[in-house]
Backbone as CSV, one residue per row, in Angstrom:
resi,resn,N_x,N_y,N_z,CA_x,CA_y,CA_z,C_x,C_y,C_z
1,UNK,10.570,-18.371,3.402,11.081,-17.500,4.470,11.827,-16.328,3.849
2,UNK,11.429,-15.020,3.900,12.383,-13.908,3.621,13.188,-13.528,4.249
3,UNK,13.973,-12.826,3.670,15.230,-12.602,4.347,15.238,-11.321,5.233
4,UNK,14.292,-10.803,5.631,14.291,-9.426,6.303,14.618,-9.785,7.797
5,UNK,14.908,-10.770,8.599,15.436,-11.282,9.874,16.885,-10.751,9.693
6,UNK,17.445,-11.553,8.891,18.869,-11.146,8.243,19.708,-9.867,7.937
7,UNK,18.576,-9.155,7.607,18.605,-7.546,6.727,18.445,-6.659,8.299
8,UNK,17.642,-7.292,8.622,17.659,-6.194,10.298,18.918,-6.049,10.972
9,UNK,19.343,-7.693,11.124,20.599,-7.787,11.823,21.626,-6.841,11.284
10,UNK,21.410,-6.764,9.990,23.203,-6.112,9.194,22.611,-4.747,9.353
11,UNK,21.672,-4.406,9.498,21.458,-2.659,9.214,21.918,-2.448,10.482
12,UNK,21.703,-3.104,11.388,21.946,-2.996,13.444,23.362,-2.731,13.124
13,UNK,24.140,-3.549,12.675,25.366,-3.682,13.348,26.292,-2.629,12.149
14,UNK,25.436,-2.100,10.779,26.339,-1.203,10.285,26.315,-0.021,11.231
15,UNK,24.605,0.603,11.466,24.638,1.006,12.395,24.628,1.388,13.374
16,UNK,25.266,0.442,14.245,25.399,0.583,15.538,24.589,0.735,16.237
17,UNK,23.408,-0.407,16.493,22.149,0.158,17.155,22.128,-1.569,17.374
18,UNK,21.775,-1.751,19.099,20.972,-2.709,19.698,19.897,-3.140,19.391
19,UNK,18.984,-4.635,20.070,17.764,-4.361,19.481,17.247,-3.474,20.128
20,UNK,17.450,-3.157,21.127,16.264,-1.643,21.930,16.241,-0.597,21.062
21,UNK,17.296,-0.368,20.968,17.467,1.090,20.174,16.397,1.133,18.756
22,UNK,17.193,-0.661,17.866,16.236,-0.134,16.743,14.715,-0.541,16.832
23,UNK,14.471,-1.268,17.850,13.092,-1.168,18.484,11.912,0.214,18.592
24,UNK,12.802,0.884,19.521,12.563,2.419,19.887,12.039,3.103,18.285
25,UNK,12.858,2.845,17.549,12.746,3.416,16.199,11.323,3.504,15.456
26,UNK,10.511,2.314,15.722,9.155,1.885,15.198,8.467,1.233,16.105
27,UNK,8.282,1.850,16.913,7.534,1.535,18.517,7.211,0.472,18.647
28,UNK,8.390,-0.951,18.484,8.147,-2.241,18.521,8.936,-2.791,19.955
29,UNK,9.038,-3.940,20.124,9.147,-4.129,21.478,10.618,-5.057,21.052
30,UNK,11.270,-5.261,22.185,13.143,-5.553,21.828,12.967,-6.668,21.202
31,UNK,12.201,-8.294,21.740,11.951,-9.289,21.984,11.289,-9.488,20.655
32,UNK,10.280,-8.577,20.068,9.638,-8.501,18.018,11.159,-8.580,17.528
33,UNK,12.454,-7.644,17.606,13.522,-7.579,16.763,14.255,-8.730,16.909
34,UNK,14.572,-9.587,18.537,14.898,-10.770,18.079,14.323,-11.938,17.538
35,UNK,12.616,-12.301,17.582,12.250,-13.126,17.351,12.681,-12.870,15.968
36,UNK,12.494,-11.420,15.184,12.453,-11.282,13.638,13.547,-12.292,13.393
37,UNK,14.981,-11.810,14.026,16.349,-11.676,13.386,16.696,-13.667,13.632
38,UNK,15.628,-14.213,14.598,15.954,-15.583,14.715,15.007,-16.590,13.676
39,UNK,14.499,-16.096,13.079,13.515,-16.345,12.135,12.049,-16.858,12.853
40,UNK,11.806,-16.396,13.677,10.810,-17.257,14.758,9.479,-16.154,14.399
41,UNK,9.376,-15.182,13.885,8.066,-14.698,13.321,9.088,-13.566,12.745
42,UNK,7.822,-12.553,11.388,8.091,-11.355,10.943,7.370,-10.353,10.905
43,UNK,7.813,-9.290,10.496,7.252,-7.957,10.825,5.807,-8.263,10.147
44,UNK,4.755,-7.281,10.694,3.735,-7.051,9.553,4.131,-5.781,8.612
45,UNK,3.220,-6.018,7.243,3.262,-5.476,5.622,3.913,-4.001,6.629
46,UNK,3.133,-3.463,7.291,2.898,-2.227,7.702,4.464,-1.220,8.283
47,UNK,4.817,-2.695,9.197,6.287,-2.309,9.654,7.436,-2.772,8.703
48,UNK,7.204,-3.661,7.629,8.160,-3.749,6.925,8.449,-2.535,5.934
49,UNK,7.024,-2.012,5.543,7.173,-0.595,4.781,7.938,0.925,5.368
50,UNK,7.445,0.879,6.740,7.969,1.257,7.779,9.764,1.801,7.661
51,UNK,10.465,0.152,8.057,11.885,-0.002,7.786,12.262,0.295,6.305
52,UNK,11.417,0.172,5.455,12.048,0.226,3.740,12.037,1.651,3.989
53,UNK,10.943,2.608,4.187,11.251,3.856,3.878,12.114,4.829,5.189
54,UNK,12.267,4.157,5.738,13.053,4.748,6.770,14.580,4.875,6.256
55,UNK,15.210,3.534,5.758,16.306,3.662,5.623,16.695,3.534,4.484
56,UNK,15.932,4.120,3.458,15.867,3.957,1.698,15.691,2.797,1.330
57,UNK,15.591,2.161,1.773,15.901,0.472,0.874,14.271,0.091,0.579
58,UNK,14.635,-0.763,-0.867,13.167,-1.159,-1.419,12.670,-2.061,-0.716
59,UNK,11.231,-2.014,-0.284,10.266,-3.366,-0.172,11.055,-4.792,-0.327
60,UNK,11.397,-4.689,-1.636,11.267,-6.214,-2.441,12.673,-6.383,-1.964
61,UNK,14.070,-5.381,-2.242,15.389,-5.566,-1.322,15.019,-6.323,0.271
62,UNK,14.528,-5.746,0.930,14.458,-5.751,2.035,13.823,-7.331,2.499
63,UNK,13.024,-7.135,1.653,12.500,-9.019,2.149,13.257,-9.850,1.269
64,UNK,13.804,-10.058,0.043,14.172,-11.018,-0.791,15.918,-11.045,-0.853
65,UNK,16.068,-9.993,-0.911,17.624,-9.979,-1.207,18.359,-9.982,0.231
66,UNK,19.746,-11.123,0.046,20.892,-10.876,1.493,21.627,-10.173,1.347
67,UNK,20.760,-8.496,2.099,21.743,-7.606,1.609,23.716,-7.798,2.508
68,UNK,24.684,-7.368,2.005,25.815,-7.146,2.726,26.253,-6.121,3.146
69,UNK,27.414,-5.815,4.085,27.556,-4.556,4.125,28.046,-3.340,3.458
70,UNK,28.323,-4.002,1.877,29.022,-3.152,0.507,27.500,-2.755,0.047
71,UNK,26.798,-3.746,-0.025,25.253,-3.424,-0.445,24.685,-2.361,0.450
72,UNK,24.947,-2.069,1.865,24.201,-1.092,2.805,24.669,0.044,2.686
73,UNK,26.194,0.280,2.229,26.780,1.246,2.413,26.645,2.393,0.640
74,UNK,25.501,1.471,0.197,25.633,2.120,-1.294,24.525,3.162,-0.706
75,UNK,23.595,3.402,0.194,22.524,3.521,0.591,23.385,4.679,1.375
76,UNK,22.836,6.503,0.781,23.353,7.571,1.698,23.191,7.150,2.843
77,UNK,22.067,6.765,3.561,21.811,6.549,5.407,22.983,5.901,5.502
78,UNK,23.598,5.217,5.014,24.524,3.855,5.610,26.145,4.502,5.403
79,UNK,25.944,5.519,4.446,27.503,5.882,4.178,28.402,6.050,5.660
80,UNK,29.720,5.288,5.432,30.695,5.550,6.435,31.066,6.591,7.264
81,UNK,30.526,7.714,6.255,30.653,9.104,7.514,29.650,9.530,8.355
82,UNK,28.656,8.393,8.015,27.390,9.145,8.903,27.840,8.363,10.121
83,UNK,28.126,7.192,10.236,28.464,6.432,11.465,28.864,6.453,12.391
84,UNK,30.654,7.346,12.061,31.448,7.249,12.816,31.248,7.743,14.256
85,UNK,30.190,8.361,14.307,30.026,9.809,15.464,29.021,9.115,16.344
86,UNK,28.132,9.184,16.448,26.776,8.570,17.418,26.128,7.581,16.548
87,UNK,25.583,6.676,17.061,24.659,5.820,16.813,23.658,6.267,16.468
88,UNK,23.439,7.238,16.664,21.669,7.660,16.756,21.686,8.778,15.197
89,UNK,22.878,9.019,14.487,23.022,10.017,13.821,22.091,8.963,12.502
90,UNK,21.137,9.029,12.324,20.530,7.848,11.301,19.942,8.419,10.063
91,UNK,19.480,9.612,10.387,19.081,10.113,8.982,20.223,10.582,7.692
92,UNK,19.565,10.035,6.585,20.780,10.508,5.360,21.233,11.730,5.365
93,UNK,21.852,12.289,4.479,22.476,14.195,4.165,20.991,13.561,2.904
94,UNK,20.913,13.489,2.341,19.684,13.453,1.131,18.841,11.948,1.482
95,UNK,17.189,12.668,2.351,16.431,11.720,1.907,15.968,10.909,0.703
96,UNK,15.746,9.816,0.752,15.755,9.218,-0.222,14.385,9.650,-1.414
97,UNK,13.899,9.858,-2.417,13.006,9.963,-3.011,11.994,9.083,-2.351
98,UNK,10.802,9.831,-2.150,9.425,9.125,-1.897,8.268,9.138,-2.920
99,UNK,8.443,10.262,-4.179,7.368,10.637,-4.834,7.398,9.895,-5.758
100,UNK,6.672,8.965,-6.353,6.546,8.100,-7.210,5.787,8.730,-8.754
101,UNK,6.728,8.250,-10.055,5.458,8.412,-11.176,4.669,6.907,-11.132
102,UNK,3.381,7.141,-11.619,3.040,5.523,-12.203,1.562,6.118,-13.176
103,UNK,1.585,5.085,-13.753,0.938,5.066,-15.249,-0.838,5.390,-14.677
104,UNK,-1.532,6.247,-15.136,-2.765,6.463,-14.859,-3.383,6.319,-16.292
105,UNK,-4.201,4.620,-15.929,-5.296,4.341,-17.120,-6.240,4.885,-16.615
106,UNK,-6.694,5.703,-18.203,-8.075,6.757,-18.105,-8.792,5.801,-18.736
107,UNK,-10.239,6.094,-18.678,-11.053,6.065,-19.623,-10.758,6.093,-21.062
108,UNK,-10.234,7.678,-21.167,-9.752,8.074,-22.963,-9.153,6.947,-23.383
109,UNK,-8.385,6.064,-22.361,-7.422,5.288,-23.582,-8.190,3.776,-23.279
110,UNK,-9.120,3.531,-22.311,-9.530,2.152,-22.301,-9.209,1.152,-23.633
111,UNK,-9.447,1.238,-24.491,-9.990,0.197,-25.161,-8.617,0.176,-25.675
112,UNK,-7.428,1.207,-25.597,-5.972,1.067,-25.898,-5.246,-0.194,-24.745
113,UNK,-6.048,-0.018,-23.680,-4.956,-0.482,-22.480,-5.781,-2.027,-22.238
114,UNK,-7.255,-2.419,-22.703,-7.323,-3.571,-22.834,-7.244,-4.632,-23.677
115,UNK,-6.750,-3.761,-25.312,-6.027,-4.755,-25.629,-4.669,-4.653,-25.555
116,UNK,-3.983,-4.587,-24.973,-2.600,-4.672,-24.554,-2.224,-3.890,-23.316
117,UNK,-2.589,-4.810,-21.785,-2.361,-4.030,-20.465,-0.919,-3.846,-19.946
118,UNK,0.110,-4.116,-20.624,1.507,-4.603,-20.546,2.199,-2.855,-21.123
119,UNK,0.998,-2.120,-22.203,2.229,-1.535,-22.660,1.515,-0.077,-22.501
120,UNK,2.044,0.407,-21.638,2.035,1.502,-20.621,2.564,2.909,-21.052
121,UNK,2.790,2.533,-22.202,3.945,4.124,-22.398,3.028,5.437,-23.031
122,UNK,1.895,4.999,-23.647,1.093,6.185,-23.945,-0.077,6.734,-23.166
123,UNK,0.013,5.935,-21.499,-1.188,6.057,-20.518,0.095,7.612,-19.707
124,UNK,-1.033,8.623,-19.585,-0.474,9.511,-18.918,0.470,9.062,-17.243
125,UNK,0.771,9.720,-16.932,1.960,9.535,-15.652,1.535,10.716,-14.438
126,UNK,1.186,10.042,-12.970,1.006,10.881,-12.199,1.740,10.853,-11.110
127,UNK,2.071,11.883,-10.163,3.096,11.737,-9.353,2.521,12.042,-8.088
128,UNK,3.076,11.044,-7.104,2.750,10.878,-5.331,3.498,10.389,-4.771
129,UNK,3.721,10.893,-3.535,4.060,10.198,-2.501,3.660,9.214,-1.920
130,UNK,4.705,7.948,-2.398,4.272,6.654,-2.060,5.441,5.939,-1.887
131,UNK,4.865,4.217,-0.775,6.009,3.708,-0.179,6.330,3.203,-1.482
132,UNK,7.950,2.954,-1.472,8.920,2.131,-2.297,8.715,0.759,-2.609
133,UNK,8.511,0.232,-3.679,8.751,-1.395,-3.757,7.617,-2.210,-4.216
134,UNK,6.821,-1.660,-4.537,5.545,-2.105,-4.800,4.937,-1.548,-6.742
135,UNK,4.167,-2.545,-7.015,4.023,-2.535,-8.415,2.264,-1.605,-8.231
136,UNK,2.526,-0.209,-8.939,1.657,0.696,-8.823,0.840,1.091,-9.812
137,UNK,-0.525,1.135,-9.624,-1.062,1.517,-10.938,-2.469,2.989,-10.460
138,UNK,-2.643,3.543,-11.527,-3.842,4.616,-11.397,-4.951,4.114,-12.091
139,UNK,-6.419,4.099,-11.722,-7.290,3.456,-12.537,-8.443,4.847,-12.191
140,UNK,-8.626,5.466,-13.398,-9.980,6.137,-13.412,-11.681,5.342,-13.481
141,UNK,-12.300,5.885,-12.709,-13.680,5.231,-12.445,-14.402,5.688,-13.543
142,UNK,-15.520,4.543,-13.654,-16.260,4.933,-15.141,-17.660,5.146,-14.406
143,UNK,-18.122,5.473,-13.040,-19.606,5.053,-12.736,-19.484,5.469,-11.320
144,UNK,-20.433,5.493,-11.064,-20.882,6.093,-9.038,-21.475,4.884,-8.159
145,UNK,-20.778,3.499,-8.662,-21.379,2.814,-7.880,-20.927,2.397,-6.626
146,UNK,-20.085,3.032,-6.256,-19.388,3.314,-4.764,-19.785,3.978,-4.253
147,UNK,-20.713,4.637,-4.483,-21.310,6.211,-3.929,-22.756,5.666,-3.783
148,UNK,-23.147,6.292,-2.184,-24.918,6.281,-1.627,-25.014,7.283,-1.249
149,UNK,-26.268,7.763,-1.524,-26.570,9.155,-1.150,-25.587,9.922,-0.991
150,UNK,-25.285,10.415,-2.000,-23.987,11.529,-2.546,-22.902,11.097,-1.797
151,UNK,-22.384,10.401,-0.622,-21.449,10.410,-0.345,-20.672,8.818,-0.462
152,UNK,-19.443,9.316,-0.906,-18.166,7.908,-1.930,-17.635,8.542,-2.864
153,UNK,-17.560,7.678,-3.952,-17.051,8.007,-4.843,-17.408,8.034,-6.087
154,UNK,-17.318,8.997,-7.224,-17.757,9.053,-8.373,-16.831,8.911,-9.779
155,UNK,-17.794,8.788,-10.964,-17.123,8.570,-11.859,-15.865,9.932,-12.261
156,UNK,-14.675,9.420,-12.583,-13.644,10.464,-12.908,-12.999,10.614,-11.290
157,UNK,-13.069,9.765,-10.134,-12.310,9.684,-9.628,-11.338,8.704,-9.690
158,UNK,-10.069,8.846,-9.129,-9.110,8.341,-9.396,-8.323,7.271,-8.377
159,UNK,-8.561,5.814,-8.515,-8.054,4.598,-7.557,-6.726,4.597,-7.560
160,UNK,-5.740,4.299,-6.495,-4.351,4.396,-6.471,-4.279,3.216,-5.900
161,UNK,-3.703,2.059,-7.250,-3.518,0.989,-6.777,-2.749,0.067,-6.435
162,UNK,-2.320,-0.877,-5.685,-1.011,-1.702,-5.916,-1.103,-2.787,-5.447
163,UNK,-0.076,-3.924,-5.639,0.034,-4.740,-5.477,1.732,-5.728,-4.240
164,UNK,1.496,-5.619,-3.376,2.667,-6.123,-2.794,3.089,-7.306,-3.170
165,UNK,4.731,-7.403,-3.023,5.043,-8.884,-3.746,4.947,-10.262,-2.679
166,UNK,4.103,-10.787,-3.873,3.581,-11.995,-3.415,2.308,-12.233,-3.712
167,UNK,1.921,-11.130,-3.226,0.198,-10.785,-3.434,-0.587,-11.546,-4.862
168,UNK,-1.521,-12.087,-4.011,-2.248,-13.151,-5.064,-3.286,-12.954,-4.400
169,UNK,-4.759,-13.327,-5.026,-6.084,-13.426,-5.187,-6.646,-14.604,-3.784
170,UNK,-5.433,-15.861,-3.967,-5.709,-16.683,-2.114,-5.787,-16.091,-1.141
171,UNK,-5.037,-14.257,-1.347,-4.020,-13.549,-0.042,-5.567,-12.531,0.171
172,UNK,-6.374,-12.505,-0.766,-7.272,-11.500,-0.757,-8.363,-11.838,0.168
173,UNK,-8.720,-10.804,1.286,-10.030,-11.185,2.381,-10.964,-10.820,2.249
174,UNK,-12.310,-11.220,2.387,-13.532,-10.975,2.462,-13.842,-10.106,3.446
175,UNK,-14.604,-8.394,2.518,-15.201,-7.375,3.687,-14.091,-6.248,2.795
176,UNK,-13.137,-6.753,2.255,-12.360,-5.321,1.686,-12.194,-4.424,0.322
177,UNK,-11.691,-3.546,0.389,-12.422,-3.304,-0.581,-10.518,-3.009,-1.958
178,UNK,-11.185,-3.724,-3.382,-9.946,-4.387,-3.997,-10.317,-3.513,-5.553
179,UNK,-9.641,-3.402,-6.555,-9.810,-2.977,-7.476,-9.418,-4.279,-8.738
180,UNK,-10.683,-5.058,-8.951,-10.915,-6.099,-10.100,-10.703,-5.716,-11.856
181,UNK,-9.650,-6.461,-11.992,-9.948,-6.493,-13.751,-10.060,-7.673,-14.264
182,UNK,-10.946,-7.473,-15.175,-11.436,-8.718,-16.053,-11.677,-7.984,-17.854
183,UNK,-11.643,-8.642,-18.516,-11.200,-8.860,-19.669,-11.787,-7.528,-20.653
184,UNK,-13.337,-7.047,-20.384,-13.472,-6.032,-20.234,-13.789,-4.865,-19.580
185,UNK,-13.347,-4.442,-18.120,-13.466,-3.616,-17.571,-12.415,-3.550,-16.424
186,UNK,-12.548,-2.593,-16.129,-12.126,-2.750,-14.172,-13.219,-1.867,-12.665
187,UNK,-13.216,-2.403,-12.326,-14.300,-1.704,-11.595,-13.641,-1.858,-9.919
188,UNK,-14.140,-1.071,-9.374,-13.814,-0.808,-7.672,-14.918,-1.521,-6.736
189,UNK,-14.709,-2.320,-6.247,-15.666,-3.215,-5.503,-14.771,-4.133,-4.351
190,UNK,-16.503,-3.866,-3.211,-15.797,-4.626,-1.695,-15.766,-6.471,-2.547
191,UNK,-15.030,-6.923,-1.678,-15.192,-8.330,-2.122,-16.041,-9.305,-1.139
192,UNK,-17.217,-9.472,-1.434,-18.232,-9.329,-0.347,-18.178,-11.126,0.491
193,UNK,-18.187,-11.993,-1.040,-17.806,-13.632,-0.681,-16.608,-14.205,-1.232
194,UNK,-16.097,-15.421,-0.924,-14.606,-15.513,-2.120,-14.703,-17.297,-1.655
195,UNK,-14.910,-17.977,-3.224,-15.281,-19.052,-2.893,-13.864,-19.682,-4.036
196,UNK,-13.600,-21.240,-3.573,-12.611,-21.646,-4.994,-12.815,-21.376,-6.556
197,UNK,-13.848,-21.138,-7.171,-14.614,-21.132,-8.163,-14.985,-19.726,-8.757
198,UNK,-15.346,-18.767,-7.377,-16.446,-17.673,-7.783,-16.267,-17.024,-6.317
199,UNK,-16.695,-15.930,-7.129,-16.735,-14.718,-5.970,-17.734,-13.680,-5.993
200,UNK,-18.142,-12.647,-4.963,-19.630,-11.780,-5.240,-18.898,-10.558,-4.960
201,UNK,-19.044,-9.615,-5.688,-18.504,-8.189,-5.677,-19.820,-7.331,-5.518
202,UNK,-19.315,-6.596,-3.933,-20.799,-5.508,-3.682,-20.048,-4.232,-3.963
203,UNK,-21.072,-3.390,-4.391,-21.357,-2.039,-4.413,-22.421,-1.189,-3.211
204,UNK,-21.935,0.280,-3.583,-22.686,0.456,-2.271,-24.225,1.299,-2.695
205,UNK,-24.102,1.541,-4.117,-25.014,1.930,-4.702,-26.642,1.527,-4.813
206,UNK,-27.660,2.174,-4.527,-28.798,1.530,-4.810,-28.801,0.943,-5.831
207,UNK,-28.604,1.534,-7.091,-28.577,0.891,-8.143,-27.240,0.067,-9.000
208,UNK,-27.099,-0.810,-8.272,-26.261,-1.129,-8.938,-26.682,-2.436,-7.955
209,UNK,-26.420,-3.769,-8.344,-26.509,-5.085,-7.901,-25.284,-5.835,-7.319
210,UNK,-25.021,-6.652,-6.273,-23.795,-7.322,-6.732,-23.999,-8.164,-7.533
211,UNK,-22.538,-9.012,-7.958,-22.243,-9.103,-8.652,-21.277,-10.917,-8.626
212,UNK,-21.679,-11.866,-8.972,-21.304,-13.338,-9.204,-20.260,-12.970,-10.508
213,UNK,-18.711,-13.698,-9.829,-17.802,-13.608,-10.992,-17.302,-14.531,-10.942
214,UNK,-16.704,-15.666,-12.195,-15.989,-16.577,-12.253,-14.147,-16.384,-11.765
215,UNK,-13.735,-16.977,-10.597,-12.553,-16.481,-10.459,-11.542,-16.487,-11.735
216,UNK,-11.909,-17.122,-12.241,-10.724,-17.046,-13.869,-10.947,-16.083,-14.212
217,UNK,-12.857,-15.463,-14.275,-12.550,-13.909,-15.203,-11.772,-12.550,-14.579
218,UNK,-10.936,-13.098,-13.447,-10.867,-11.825,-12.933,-9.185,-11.363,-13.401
219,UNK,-8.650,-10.997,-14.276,-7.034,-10.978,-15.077,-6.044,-9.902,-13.714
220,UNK,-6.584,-9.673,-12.798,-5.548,-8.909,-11.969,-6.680,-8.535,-10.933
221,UNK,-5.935,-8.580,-9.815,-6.481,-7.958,-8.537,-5.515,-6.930,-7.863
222,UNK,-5.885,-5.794,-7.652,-5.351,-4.887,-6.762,-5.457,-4.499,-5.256
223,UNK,-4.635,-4.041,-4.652,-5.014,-3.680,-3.455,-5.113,-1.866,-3.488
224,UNK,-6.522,-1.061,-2.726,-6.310,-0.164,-2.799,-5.633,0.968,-2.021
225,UNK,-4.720,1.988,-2.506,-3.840,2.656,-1.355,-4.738,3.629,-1.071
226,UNK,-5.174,4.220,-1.875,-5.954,5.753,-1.912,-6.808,6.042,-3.144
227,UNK,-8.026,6.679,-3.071,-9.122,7.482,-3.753,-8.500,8.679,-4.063
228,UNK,-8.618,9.407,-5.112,-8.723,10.811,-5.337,-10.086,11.121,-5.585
229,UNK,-10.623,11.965,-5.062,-11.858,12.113,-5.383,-12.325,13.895,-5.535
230,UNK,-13.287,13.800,-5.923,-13.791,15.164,-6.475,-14.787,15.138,-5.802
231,UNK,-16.013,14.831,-4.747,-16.580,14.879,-4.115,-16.241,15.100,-2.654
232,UNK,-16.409,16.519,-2.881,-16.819,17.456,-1.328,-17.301,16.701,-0.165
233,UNK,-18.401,16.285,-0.438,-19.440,15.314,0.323,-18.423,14.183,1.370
234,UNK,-17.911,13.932,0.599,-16.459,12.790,1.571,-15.768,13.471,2.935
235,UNK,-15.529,14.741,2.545,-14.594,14.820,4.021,-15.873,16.056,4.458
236,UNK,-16.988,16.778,4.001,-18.517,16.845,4.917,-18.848,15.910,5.977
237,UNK,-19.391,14.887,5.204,-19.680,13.742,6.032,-18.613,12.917,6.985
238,UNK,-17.087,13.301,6.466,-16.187,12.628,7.548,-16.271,13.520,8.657
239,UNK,-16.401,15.341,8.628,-16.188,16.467,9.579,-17.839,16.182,10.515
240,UNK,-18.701,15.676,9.842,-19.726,15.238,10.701,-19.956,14.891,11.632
241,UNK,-19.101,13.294,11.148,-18.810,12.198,12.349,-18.252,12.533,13.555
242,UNK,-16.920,13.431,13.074,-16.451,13.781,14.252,-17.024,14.681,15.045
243,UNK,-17.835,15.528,14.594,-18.892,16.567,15.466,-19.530,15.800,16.240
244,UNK,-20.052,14.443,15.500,-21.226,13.918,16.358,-20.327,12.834,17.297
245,UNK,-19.096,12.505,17.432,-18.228,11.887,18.156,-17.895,12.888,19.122
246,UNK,-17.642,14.109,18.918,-17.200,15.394,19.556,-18.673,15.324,20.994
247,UNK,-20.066,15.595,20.181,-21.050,15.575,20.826,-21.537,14.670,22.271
248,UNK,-21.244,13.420,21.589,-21.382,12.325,22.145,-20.690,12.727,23.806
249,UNK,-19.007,12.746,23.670,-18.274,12.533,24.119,-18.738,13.622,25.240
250,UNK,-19.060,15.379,24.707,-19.478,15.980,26.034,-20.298,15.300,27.043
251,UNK,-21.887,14.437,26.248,-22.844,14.525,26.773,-22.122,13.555,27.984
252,UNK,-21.370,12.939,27.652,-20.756,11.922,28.858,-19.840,12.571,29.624
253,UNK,-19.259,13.590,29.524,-18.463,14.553,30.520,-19.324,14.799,31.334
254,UNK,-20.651,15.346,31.191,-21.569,16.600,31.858,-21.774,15.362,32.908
């Protein structure tokens, strides 16, 4: 059980906010903030990221640690002078940093970063805006096997990956799409079956096959946040859809 039931309650009452109010905040309903705060269910990944970046506090703070109110008040949002005046006065004098560095393994250094994936200091560093609290990595693509008929993704684009805490390979669902490493490579693939033993990794490529893997060979699983990509063709074919959604939608007006 994490402690983010707990952590809601003390952020309420440093500042001064009901459950409606901090309901209102993340378009949740009063009755979600007490079940949270009674331990009777918890937020989803989505709204817990939500509350972390709202009120500076990390991911991993926010669910694991009992924060207090010396601990809330280290946090600009929480400082004593923002309080005194309205309830509603909630934003810091200085938002909290959102732009993250994290280590981008290229290609150039592969064969540096698989024998030793731990030591990070000579893999270049890229910077984004990303939620707090989470263990982040950059993985350059070596191949187009995400890509059908020109449109996906190609080699020299760039996976933005991470991992939430807790997150394990049991937690991983069939149909999504995960970024696999195994001993020599890493590759971007949906996870098509997921059995105790073995698993089948599809591609969307003609040429390229799926793929039968022993779950032991797989040394890390990621979850993916975002593509960088260098193919045009991606948001073509996204401006498409919506034309032909656009289309659709008259022919049913008329």
């Amino acid at each position: 059980m994490s402690s983010i039931g707990k952590n809601i309650k003390k952020i309420r009452g440093v500042k001064s906010l009901n459950q409606s109010d901090f309901a209102d905040l993340f378009n949740l309903k009063r009755a979600s903030i007490g079940a949270y705060e009674e331990g009777r269910a918890e937020p989803k990944l989505s709204t817990i990221i939500e509350i972390a970046n709202y009120f500076g506090i990390s991911v991993d703070d926010l669910l694991k640690k009992d924060l207090s109110v010396n601990d809330l008040y280290h946090f600009d949002i929480f400082r004593k002078d923002l309080i005194k005046s309205t309830k509603h006065n909630l934003r810091p004098t200085k938002l909290p940093p959102t732009v993250l560095s994290i280590p981008l393994v290229s290609q150039a250094l592969k064969a540096d970063y698989l024998l030793d994936r731990d030591s990070l200091g000579p893999m270049a560093q890229i910077s984004l805006p990303l939620a707090k609290g989470f263990d982040y990595r950059a993985f350059e693509l070596a191949d187009n096997s995400m890509q059908e008929q020109g449109v996906g993704f190609e080699t020299g684009d760039i996976v933005i990956a991470f991992k939430p805490p807790s997150f394990s390979f049991s937690k991983a669902e069939e149909g999504k799409l995960y970024l696999f490493e195994t001993a020599e490579d890493w590759k971007l693939r949906r996870l098509l079956t997921k059995q105790k033993d073995s698993v089948t990794l599809a591609a969307v490529s003609a040429g390229f096959y799926n793929e039968d893997l022993a779950t032991q060979s797989i040394i890390d699983l990621w979850q993916v946040e975002r593509v960088i990509t260098k193919n045009i063709s991606n948001a073509i074919s996204f401006q498409e859809q919506i034309n032909s959604l656009k289309s659709n939608f008259d022919k049913l007006s008329k």
